[in-house]
N, C-alpha and C positions, 0 to 999 in steps of 0.2 A: 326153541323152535316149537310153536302150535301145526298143526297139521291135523286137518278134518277129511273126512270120508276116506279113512285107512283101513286096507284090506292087505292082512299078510299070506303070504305063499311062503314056501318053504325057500329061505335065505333072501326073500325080496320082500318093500314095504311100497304100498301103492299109495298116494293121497291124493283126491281131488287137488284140494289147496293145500299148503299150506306158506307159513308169513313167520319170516324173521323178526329178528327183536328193534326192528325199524317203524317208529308211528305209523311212516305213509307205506310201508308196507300191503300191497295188496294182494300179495298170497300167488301161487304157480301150482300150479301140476308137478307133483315131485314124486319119483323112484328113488328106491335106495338099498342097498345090501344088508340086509341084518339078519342074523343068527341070534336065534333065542338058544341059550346053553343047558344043560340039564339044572343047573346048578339057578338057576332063573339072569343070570348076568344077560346083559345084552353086547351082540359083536359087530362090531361097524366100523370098514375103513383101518382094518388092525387095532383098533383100539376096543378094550372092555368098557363097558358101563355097567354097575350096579347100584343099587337103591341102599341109602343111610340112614341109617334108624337118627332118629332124632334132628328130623326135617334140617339134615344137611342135602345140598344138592349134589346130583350124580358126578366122580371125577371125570 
């Protein structure tokens, strides 16, 4: 997911657009829950996200 004009709050993600992984995709208004953690992880939907060294992508 891309998402452009994002502005965080604490536990919420604000984006003008953004656009799935669909060609004709043409992008929405989208909110979302996420928790930045101390540890830098990201939390969303019960699930972790964190960044992997060696341009693997997020689990």
């Amino acid at each position: 997911m891309e998402c452009h004009g994002v502005k965080f709050a604490p536990g919420v993600m604000r984006a003008v657009r953004c656009f799935g992984n669909h060609y004709a995709d043409e992008g929405t208004p989208a909110e979302f829950d996420l928790f930045v953690r101390e540890d830098g992880s990201l939390a969303h939907d019960g699930q972790t996200y964190r960044r992997q060294e060696g341009g693997r992508l997020c689990p």
